[in-house]
C-alpha positions in Angstrom: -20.8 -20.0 -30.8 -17.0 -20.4 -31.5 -15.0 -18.6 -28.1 -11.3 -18.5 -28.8 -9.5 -17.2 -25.4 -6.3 -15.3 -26.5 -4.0 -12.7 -24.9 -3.2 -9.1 -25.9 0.3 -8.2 -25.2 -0.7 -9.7 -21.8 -4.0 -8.8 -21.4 -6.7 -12.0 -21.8 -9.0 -11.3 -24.3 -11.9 -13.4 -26.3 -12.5 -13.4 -30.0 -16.3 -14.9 -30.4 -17.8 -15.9 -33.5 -16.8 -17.1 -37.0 -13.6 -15.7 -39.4 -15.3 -12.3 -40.5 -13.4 -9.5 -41.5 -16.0 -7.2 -39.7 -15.7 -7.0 -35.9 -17.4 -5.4 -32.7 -14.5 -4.3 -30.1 -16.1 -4.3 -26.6 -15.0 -2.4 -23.4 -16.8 -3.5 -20.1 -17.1 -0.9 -17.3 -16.5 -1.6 -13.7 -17.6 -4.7 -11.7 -17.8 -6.7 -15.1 -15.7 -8.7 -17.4 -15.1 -9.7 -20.8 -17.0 -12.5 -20.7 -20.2 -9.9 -20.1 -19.9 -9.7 -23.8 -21.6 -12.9 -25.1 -24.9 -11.2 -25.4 -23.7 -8.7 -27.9 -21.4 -11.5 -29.7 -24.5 -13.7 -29.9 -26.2 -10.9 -31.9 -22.8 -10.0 -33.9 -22.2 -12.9 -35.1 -25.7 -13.2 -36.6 -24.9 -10.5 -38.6 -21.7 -11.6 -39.4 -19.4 -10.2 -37.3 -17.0 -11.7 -34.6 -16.4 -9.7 -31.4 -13.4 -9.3 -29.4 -13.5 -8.5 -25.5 -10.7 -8.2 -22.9 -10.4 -7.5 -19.0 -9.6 -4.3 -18.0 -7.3 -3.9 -14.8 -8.3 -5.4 -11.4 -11.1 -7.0 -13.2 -11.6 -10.6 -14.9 -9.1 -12.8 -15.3 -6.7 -9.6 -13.9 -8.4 -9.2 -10.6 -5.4 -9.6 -8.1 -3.5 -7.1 -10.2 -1.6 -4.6 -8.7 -2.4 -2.0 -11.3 -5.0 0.0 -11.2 -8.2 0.8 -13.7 -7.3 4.1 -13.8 -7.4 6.3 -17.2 -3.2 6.0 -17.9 -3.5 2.0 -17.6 -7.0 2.1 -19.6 -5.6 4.4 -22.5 -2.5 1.5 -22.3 -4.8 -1.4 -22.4 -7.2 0.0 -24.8 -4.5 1.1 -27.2 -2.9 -2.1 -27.6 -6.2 -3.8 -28.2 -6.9 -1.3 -30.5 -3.5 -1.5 -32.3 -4.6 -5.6 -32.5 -7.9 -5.3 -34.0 -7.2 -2.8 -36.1 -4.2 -4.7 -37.4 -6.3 -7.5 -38.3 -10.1 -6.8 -39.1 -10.6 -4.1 -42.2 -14.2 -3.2 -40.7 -14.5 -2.0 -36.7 -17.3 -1.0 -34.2 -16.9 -0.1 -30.8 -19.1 -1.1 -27.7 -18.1 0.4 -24.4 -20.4 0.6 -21.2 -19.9 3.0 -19.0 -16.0 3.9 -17.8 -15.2 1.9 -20.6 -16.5 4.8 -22.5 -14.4 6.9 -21.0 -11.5 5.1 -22.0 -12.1 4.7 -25.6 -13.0 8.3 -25.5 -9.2 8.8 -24.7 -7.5 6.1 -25.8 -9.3 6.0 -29.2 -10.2 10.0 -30.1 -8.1 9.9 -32.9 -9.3 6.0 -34.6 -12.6 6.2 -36.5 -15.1 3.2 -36.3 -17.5 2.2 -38.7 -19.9 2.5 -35.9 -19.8 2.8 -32.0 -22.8 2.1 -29.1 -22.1 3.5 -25.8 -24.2 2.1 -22.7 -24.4 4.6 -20.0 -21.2 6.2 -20.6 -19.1 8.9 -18.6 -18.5 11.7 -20.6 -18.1 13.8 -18.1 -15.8 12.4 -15.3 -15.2 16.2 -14.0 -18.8 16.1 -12.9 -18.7 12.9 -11.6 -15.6 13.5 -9.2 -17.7 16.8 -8.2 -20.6 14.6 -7.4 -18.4 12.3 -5.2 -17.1 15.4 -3.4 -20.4 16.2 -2.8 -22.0 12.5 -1.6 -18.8 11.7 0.5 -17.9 15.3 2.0 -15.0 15.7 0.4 -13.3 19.0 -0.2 -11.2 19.5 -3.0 -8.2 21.0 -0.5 -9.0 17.9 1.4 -8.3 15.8 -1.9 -5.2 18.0 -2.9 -3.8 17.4 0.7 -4.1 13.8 0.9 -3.7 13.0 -3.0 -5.4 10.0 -2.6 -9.0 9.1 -0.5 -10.8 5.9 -0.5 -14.9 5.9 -0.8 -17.5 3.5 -0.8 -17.4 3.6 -4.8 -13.8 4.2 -5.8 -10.5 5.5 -4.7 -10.5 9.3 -5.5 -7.0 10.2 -6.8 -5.7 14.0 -7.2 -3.7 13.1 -10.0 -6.6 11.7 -11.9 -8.7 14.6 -11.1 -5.9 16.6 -12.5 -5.6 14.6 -15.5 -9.8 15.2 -16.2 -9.6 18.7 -15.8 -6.6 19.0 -18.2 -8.0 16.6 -20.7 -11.9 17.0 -21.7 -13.5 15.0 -24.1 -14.5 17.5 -26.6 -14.3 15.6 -29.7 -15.6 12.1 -31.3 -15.2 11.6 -34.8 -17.3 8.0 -34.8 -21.1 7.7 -35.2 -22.4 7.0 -32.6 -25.7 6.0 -30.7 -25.8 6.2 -26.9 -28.3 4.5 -24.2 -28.5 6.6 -21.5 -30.8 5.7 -18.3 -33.3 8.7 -16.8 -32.5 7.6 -13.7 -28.7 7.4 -13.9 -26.8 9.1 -10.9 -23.5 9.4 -12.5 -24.1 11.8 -15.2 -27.2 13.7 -16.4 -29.3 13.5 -19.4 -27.9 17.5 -20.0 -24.4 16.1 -20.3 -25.5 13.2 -22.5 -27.3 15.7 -24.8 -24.5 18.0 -25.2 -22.5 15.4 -25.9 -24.5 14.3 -28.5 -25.1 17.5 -30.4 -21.6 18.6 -30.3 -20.5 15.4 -32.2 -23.6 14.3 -34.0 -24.4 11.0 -31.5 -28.1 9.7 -31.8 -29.4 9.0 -28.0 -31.5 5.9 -27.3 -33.2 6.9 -23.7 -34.9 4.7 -21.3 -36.3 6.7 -18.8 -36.9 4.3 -15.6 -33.6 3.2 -16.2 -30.7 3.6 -13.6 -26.9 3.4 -14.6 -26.4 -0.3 -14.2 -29.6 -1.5 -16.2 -29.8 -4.4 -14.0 -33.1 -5.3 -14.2 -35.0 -7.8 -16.1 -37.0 -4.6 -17.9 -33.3 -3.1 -18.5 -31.9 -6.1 -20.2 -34.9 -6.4 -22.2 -33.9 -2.7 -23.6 -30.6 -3.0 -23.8 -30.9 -6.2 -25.8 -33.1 -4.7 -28.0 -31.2 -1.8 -28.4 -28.0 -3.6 -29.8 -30.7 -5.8 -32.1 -31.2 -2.4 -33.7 -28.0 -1.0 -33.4 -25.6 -3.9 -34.7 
């Protein structure tokens, strides 16, 4: 399959497949890369679209940045990848996994997409910094004192958690078809579901599946989940 490595306004980037004027923009989550996306290009391009897939901060190609993948660099990153594709392809979907999600749900609430998967995505990032609290013993005065704590999963910042509660996602305006894991510890299938009904989203559910889908069963599903979805 034709793999043409390009930059966005700095950011490296991939645009797989063939001249199409039909395209699949893809957002990885965390502990991934833009090259994650040749499974879903593979199947894109079969149905003639290209697909276009970037690193997000500290990840990739962009590892040993100083910035970090936090939601005012994502919403910058995503924005100007948006603005590119948009720009140049007349037909776009979105595919975001998991706090890629939660970026597009920022950074793109007010573009509309011909159609848009989400893999295990955070919808609710209020409930996962509560969770954190929670796992890590972390108070909320503790977190407003110190402004900034470092766990086992991610740095917890008070001006992010102050930016969630100011900011819900409320609205999405694409259709929309979500996988969603019954075993996923980072948001619940309640969340996922109101989600859903609130904006219309169809919700493909696997229920032995845990956030990461990692397992040869999981790939299996999510693969044939795009096969229906693209």
């Amino acid at each position: 399959m034709k793999k043409e490595k390009i930059t966005i306004g700095g950011i490296p980037a991939i645009v797989w497949g063939e001249q199409s004027e039909r395209i699949w923009l893809c957002v990885h989550g965390k502990m991934s890369d833009k090259e994650s996306a040749e499974g879903l290009a593979q199947i894109a391009a079969q149905r003639g679209y290209q697909t276009v897939s970037f690193d997000l901060p500290q990840h990739g190609e962009r590892a040993k940045e100083s910035a970090r993948c936090d939601i005012w660099n994502g919403i910058r990153d995503l924005s100007a990848v948006g603005d590119y594709v948009f720009e140049r392809w007349s037909e776009v979907c979105l595919y975001a996994c998991s706090l890629g999600a939660f970026f597009s749900l920022h950074a793109y609430r007010d573009r509309r997409f011909a159609r848009c998967l989400f893999q295990s995505p955070i919808l609710d990032m209020e409930y996962l910094v509560g969770q954190m609290m929670i796992w890590f013993g972390i108070s909320e005065e503790r977190l407003e004192r110190e402004k900034e704590i470092d766990t086992p999963i991610d740095l917890m910042s008070w001006d992010y958690y102050q930016y969630v509660l100011r900011h819900p996602v409320d609205e999405w305006h694409s259709p929309t078809n979500i996988l969603f894991g019954g075993r996923d510890n980072l948001q619940t299938l309640d969340i996922i579901r109101s989600f859903a009904e609130r904006n219309g989203c169809a919700v493909t559910f696997s229920e032995q599946s845990e956030h990461p889908f990692m397992s040869e069963a999981d790939v299996r599903i999510v693969m044939s989940w795009l096969n229906d979805n693209i």
